[in-house]
Structures are given as C-alpha cells and as structure tokens.
BAPAKE-156950 format. One record per residue (C-alpha): x, y, z; residue number from 1. Coordinates in pm, 1 decimal, padded with zeros to 6 digits. Layout:
<recs>
<rec u="X" v="Y" w="Z" n="NUM"/>
...
</recs>
This chain:
<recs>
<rec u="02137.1" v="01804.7" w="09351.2" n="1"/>
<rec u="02131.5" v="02158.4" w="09385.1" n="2"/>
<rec u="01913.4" v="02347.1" w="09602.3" n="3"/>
<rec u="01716.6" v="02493.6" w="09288.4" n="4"/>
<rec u="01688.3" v="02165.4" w="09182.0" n="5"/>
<rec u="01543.6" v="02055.5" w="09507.6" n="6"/>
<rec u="01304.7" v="02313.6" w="09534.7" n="7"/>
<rec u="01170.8" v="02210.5" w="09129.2" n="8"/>
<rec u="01110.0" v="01875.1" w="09201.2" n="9"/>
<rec u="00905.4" v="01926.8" w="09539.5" n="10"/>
<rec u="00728.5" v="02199.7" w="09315.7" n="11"/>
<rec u="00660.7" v="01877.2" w="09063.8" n="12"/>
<rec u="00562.0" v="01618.2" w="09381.0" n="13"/>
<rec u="00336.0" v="01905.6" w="09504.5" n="14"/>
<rec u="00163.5" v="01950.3" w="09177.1" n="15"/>
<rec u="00125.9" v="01563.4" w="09137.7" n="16"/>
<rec u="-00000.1" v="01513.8" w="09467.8" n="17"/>
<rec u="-00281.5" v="01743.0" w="09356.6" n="18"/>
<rec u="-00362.4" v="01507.2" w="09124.7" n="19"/>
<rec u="-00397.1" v="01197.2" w="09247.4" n="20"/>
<rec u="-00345.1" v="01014.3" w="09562.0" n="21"/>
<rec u="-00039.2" v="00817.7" w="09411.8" n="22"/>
<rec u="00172.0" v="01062.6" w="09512.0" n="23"/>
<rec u="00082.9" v="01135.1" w="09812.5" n="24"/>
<rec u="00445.2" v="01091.3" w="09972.5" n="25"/>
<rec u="00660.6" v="01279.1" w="09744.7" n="26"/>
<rec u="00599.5" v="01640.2" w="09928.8" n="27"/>
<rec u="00798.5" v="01515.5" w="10189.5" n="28"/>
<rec u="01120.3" v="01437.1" w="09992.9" n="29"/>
<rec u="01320.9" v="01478.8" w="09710.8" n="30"/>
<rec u="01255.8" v="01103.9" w="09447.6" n="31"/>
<rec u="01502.1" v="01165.1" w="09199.7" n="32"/>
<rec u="01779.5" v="01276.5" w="09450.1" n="33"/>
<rec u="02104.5" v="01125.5" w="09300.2" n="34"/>
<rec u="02254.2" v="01079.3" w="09659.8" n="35"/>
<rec u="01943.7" v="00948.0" w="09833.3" n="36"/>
<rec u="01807.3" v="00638.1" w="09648.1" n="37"/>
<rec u="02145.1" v="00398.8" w="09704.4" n="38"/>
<rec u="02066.0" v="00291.4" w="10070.0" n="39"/>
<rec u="01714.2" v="00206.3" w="09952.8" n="40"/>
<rec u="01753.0" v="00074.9" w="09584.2" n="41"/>
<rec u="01678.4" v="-00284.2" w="09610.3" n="42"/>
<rec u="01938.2" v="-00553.8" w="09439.6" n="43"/>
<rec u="01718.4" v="-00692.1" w="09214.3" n="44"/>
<rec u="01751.6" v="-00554.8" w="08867.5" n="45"/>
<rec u="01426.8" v="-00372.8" w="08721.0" n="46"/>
<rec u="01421.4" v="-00471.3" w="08371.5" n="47"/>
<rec u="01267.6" v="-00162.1" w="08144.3" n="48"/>
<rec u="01121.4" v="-00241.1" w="07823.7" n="49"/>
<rec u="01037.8" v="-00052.2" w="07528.7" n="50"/>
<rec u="00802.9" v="-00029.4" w="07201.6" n="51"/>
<rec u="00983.1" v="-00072.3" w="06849.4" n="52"/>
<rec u="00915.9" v="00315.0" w="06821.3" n="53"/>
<rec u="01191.6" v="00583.2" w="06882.2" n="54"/>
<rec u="00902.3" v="00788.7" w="07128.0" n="55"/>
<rec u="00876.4" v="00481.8" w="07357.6" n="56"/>
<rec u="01255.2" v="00429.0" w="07381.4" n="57"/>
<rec u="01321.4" v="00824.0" w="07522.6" n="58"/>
<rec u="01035.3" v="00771.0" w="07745.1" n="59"/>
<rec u="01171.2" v="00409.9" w="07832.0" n="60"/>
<rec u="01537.2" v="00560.4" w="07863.9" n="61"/>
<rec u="01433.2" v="00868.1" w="08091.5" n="62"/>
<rec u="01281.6" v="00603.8" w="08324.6" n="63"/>
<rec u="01585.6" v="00427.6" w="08365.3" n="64"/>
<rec u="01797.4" v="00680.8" w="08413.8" n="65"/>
<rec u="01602.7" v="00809.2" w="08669.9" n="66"/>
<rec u="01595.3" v="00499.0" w="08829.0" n="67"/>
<rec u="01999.0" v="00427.5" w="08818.8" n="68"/>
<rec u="02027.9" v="00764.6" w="08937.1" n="69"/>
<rec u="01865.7" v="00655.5" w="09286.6" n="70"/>
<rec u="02142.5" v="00377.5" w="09250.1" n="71"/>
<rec u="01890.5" v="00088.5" w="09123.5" n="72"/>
<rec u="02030.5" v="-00142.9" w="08858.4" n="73"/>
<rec u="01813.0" v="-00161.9" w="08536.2" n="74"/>
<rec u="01851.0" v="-00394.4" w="08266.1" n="75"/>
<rec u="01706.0" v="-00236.0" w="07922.6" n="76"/>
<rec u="01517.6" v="-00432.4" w="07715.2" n="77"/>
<rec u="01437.0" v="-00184.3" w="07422.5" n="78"/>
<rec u="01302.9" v="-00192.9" w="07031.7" n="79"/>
<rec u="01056.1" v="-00514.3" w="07177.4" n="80"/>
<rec u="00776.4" v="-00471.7" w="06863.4" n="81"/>
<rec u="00436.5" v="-00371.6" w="06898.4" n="82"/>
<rec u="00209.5" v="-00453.1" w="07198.7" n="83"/>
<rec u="00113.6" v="-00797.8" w="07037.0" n="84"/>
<rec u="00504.3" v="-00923.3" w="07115.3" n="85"/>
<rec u="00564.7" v="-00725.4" w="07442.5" n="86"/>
<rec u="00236.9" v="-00775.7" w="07600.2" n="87"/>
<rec u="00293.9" v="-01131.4" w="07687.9" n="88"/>
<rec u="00654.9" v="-01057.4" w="07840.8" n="89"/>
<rec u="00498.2" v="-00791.0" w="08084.7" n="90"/>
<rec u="00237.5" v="-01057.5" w="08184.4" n="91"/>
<rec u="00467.3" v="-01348.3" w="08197.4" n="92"/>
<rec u="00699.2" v="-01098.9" w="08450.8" n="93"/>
<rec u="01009.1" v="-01052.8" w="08212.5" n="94"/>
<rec u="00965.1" v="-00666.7" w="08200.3" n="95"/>
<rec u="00871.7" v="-00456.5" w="08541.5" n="96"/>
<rec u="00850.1" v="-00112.2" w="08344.5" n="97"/>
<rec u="00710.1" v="-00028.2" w="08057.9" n="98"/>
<rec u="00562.4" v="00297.6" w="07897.1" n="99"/>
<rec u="00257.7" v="00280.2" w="07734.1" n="100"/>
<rec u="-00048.0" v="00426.9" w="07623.4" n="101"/>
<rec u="-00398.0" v="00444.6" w="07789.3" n="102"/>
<rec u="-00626.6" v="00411.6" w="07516.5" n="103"/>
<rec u="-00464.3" v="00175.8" w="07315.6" n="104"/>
<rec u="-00337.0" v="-00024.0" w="07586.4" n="105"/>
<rec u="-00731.9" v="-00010.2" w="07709.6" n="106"/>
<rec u="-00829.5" v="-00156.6" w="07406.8" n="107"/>
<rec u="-00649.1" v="-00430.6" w="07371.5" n="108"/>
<rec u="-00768.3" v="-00585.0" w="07706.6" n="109"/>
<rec u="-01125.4" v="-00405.4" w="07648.6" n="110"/>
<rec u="-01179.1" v="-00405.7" w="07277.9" n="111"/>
<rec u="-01585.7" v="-00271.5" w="07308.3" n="112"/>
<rec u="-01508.6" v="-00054.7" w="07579.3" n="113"/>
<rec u="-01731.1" v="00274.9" w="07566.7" n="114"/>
<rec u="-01435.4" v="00478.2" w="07731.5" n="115"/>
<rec u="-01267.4" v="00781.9" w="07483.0" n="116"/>
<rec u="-01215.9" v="01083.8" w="07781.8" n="117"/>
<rec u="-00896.0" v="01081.6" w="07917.9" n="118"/>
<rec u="-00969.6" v="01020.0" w="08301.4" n="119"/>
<rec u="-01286.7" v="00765.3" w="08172.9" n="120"/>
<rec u="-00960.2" v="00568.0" w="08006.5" n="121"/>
<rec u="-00745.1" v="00605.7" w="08263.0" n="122"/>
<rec u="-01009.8" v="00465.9" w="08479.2" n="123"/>
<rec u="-01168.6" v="00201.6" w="08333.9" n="124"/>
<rec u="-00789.7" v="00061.1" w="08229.2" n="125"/>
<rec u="-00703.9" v="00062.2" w="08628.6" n="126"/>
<rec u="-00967.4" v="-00200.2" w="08641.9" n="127"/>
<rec u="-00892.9" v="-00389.5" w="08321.0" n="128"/>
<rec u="-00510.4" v="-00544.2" w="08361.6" n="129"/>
<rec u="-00441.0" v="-00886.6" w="08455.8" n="130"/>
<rec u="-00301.8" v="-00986.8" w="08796.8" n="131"/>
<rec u="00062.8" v="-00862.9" w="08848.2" n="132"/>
<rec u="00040.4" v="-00568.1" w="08710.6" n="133"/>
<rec u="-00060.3" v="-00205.1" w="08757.3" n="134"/>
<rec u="-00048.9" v="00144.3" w="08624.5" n="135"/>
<rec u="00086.4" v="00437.3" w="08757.4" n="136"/>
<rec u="00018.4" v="00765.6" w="08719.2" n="137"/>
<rec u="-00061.5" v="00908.0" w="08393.0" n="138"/>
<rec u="00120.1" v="01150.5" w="08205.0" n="139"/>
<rec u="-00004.9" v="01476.5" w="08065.3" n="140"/>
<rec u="00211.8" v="01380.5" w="07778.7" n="141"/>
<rec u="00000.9" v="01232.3" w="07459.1" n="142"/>
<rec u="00138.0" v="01043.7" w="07177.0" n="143"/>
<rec u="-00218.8" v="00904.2" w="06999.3" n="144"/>
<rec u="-00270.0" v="00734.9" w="06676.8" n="145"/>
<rec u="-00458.9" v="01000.3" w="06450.7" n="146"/>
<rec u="-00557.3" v="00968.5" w="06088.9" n="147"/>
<rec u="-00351.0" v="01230.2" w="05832.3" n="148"/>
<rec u="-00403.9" v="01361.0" w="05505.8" n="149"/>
<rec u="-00175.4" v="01540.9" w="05248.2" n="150"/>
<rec u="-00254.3" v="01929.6" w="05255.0" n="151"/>
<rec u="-00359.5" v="01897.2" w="04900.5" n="152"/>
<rec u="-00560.9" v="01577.8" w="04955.2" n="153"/>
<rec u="-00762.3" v="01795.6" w="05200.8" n="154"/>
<rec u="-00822.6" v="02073.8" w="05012.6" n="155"/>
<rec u="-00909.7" v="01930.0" w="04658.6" n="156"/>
<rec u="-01155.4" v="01692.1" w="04873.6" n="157"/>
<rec u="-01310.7" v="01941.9" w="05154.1" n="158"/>
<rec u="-01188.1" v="01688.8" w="05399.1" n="159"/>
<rec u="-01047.5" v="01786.4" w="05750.5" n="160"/>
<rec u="-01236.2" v="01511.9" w="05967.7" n="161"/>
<rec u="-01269.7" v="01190.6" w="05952.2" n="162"/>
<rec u="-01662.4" v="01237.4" w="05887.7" n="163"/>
<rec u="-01567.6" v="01373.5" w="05522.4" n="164"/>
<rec u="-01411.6" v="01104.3" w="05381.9" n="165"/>
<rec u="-01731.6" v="00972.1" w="05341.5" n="166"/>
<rec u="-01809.8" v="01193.5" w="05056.5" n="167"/>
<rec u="-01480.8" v="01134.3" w="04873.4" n="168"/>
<rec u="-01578.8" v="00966.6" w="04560.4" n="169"/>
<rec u="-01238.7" v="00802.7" w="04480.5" n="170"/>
<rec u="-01098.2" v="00512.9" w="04607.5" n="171"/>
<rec u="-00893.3" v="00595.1" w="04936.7" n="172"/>
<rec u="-00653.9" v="00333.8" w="05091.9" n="173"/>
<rec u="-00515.9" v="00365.5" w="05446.5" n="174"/>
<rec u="-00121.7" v="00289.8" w="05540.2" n="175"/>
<rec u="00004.7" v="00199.3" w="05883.6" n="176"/>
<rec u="00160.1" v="-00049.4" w="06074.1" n="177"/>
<rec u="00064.8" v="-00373.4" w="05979.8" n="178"/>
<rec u="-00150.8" v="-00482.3" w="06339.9" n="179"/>
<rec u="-00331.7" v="-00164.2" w="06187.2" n="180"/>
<rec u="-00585.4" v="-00375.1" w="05964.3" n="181"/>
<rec u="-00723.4" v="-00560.5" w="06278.7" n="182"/>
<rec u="-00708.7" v="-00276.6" w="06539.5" n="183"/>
<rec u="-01055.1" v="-00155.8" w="06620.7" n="184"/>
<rec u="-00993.9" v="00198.4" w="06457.3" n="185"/>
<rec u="-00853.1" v="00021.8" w="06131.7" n="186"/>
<rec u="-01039.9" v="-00018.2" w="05859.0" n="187"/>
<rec u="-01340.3" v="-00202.0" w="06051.2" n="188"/>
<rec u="-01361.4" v="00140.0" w="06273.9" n="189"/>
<rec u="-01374.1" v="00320.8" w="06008.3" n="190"/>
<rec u="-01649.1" v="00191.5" w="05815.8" n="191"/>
<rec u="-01873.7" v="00121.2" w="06127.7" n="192"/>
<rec u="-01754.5" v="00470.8" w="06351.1" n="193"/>
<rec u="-01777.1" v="00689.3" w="05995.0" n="194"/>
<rec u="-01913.6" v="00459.0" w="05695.2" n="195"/>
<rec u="-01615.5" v="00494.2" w="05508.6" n="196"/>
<rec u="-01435.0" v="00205.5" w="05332.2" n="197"/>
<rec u="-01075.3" v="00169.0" w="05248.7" n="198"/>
<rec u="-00808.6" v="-00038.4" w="05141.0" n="199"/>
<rec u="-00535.8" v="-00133.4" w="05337.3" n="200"/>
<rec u="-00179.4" v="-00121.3" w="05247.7" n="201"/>
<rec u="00120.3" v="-00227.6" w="05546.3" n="202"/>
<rec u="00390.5" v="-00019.9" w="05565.2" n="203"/>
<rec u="00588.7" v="-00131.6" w="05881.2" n="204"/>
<rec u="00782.4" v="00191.2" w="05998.5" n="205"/>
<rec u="00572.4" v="00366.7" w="06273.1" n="206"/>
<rec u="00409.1" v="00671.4" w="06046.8" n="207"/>
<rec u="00782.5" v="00733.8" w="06002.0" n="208"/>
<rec u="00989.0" v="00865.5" w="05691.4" n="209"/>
<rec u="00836.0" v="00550.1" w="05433.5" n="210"/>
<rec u="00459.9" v="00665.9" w="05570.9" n="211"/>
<rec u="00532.4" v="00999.1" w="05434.2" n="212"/>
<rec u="00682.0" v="00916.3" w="05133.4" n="213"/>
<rec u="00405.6" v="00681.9" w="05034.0" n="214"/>
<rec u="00101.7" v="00968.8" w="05118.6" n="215"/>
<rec u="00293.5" v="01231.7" w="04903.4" n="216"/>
<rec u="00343.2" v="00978.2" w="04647.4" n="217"/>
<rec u="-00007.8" v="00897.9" w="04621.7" n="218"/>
<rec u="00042.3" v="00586.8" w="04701.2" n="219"/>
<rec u="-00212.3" v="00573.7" w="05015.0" n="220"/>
<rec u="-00410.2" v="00869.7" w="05071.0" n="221"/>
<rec u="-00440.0" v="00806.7" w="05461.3" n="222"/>
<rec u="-00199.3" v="00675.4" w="05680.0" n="223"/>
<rec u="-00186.0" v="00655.4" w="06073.2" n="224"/>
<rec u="00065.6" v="00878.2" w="06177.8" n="225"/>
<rec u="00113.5" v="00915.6" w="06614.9" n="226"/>
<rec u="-00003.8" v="01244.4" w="06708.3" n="227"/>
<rec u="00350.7" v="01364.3" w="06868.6" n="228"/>
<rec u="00522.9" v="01286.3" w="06570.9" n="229"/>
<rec u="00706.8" v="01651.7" w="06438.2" n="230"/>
<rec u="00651.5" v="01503.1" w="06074.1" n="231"/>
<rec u="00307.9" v="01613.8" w="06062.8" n="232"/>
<rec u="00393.1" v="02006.0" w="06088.6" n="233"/>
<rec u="00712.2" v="01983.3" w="05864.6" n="234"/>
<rec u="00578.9" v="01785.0" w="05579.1" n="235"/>
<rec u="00224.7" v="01985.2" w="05643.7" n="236"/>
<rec u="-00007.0" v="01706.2" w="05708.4" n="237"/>
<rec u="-00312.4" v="01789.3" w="05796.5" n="238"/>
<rec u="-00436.1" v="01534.5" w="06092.4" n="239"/>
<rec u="-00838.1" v="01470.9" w="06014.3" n="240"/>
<rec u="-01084.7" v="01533.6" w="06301.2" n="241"/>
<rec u="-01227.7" v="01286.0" w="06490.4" n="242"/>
<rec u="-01578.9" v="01401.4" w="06637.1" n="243"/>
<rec u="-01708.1" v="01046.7" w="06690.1" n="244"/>
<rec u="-01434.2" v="00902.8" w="06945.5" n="245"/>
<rec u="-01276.8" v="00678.4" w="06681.9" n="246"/>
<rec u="-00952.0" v="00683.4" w="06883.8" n="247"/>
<rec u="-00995.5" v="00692.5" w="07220.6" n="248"/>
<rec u="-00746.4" v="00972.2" w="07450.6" n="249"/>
<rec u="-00393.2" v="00794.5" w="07476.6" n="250"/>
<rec u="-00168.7" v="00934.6" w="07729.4" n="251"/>
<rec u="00150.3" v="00807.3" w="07824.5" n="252"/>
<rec u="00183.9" v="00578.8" w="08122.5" n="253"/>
<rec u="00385.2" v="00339.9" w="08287.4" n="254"/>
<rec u="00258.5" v="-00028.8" w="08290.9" n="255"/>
<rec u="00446.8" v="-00206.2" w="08588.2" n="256"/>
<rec u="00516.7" v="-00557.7" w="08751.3" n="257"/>
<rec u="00496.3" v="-00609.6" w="09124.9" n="258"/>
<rec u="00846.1" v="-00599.9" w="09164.8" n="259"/>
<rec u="00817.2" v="-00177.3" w="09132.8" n="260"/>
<rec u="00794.7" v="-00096.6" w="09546.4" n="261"/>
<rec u="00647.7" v="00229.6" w="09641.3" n="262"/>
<rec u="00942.6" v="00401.0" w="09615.8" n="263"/>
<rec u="00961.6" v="00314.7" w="09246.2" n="264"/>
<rec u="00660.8" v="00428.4" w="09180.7" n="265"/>
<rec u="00736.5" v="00768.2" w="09314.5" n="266"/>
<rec u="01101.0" v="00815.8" w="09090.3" n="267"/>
<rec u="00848.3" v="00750.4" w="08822.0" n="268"/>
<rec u="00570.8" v="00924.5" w="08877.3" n="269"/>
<rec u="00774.0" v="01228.9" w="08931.7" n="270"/>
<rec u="00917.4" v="01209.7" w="08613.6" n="271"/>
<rec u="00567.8" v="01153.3" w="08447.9" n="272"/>
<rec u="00422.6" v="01413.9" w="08611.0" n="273"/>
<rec u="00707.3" v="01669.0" w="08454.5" n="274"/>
<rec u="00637.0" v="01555.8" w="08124.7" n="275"/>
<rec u="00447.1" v="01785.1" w="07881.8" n="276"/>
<rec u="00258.7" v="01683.2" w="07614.4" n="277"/>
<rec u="00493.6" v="01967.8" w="07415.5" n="278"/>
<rec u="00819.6" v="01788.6" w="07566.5" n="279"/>
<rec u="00760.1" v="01476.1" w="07419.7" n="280"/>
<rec u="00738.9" v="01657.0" w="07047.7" n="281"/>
<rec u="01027.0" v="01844.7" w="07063.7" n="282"/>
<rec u="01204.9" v="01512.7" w="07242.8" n="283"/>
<rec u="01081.9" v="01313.6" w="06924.4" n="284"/>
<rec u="01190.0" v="01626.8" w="06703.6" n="285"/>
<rec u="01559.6" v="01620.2" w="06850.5" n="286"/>
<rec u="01563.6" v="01207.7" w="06751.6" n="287"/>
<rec u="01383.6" v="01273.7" w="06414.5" n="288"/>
<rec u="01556.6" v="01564.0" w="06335.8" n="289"/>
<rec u="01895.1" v="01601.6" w="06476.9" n="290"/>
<rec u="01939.4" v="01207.4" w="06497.2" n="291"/>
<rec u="02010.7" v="01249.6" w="06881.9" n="292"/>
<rec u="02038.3" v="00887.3" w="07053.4" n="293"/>
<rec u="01733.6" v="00854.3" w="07348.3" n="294"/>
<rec u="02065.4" v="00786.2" w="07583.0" n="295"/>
<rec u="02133.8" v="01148.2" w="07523.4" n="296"/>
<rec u="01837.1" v="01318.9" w="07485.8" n="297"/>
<rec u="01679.3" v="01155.6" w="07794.0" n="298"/>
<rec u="01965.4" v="01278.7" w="07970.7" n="299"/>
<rec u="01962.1" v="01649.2" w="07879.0" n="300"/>
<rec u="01559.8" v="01688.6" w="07957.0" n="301"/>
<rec u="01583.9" v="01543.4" w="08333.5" n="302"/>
<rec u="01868.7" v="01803.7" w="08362.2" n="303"/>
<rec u="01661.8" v="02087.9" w="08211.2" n="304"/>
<rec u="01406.5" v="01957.1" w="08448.8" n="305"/>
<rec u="01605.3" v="01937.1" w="08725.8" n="306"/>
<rec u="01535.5" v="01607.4" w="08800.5" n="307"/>
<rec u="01861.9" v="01515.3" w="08921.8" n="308"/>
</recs>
C-alpha cells in the first residue's frame, strides 16, 4: 500500500476507535495492509456466507477480499436464502462471517423486544445471540425493510406514512418476500402497530424488478422494498413513514463464529467502519444498474477507499 493509502486507513481506525472500544488496536497499525496479514493469517479457512440478496453478497464479497488480502484463505458460501436457512448454519459453526442486519437480526432472536434506536438495537442484540457467536462493530451503512407506495397511490390517497393507510377505504394488499407474512412488521404489525389490514400476496425476489412491476401494475398496492435499494428513486416510489417504530433501525453488521481472532475482527471492522450508508446505494446501483458482478464492484470501492 501506498503511503496515502496508509495514512486513510489509520484516519478510518482513528475514527472507529472513537466509536467504540472494538477498535481500540487499529491506531497502531495498518489492518488491511496487503503485505502485513500473511505471517499472521491463520490456516484455517474462514468460510463467508451470504443472504440470497445481491446487497449482502457485495458486502459479503468486500469482506473476503479484505480478508485474502491479509493472505487468509476464505471459502465463499454465497446466495444461502433468507435468515430462516442461514441462521442455523451460523449456529451450527458452518459459516464464521456473515453480514447482517441489527434490527432484523434482533428480532428474530427477540421477537417482543422494545428496542427501534439504532445503538438501543445494537445493544440489546450484543446480549441476545446464542453461544459461539458475536457481533462486531456496526456499520453506519443501513439497508432496512421499509413499506413503499406508487407516487400516484400516494397522492390519490393522502398517504405518505404508514399511519394513513388506515383511512384508505379500498382494499390494499402487501407484496414481499414470502417469510414476510409471519415477520412481526408483516401484516400482524401492521394491523396491531397502525390498525390497518391487508392482504398478502408472495412475490419471492427481494423488492427487486417483479416487486415493482406488480405495485405499478396494481397488482399489490404495498410491497416491502429494502431501504438502499436505487429502485425506489428511479421508479419514484414513495417509501411511507413510519412514526410508530414498526421497523426497528437495521444497520449492517457482521455476525461471526469464534473462529474470527482479534485480528479478524479488526480487517473487518475497518472496512465497516468506511462504509457509508450512501456507498452501499450507489454499490447496489452499480449491480442493479450496470449489472456489475459483487467480485468487481467490491474490488473497485476498497481501492477508492484505500483499503488496500
């Protein structure tokens, strides 16, 4: 690495270090040199996993790149499914990294909790995984479920939070993922959080390109759509407000095994704490968009970062 590159990435540790205790050693060196991880990369492989969801695998992918650049050896497991398939291979020890979400992730091992602030989340979730494994640090990056509307559908109805749908008189039916309709800001959240009722109808792609179609269609008039998803500014959705904590803060964050040693931690949290929450949309934009493969666009942002 470079010597401006050097001097970036102890400008990242720094700025992490402020922020939480977890990286309280990288000041003193340089994580993501290229020429400084061999001696210490341990043999064992670190297997990375990844969501069914072209968001996770960048963020999966810049991981292990970062980590095969400080000469470990990482087996990728991408495109798993949802959290109800991967979940049990993280627990059972099959995975060792693994981005994910706080909120959602909090939920699924606290379904009542009373957390929705980003720090309560990231708190109360530090407390809530099984033996084995751990977070580290938290991203600034967010990538949150969030309920959209048409433009139209908002403007014939007066609706731009999720508080008006309640005085829609027509039918309204919600589209998403199928895990959707048992999630506790599916259709149940919504009628206890806001007193509105819906439909469901499954539509298994993410809140990608068949989630669009089928809201401008007509065909659902709500559909769950991830917040860093550049679909909702070019096809002018508007995403409703949510003033009563249906969906609780979700940033990106790496779930991890205890296989990932100290120094892991700190390649990682490095690269988490250089992620923006306006990175990952124009990372998802460049895969959406411009069809660019995570291989490559992972690989271009940790060397406009620096990183290496």
């Amino acid at each position: 690495m470079n010597t401006a590159g050097k001097g970036r990435l102890a400008a990242l540790a720094a700025v992490a270090v402020g922020a939480t205790v977890a990286l309280a050693g990288c000041a003193s060196g340089d994580p993501l040199n290229s020429g400084s991880g061999t001696d210490n990369a341990s043999s064992e492989t670190i297997v990375v996993g990844s969501q069914a969801y072209y968001s996770n695998e960048i963020i999966a992918e810049i991981y292990a790149q970062a980590l095969e650049e400080n000469g470990y050896t990482v087996d990728r497991q991408f495109q798993i499914g949802q959290r109800e398939v991967y979940i049990p291979e993280i627990e059972g020890g099959e995975i060792d990294v693994f981005p994910e979400y706080t909120g959602n992730l909090l939920q699924y091992y606290v379904p009542d909790t009373t957390a929705t602030t980003s720090e309560d989340v990231y708190a109360e979730l530090e407390t809530a995984l099984p033996e084995g494994l751990r977070v580290l640090d938290q991203s600034a990056a967010t990538d949150q479920d969030s309920y959209n509307v048409t433009k139209e559908f908002s403007e014939a109805n007066g609706v731009t939070s999720l508080a008006d749908l309640a005085k829609v008189t027509t039918p309204l039916t919600l589209g998403g993922n199928s895990e959707l309709a048992t999630r506790p800001y599916g259709p149940d959240g919504l009628k206890e959080v806001y007193g509105v009722e819906v439909g469901f109808t499954p539509i298994e792609d993410s809140g990608g390109p068949l989630t669009i179609k089928a809201l401008e269609d007509g065909q659902v008039q709500l559909v769950n759509i991830y917040s860093a998803n550049p679909a909702i500014a070019t096809s002018e959705l508007v995403t409703l407000e949510d003033p009563d904590g249906l969906f609780l803060a979700s940033n990106v964050v790496p779930v991890v095994s205890e296989k990932v040693t100290d120094e892991i931690a700190e390649i990682i949290n490095t690269v988490s704490a250089a992620l923006t929450a306006e990175d990952l949309v124009a990372l998802n934009a460049l895969s959406v968009d411009e069809q660019q493969s995570a291989e490559q666009i992972a690989k271009d942002w940790l060397a406009e970062k620096e990183l290496f």
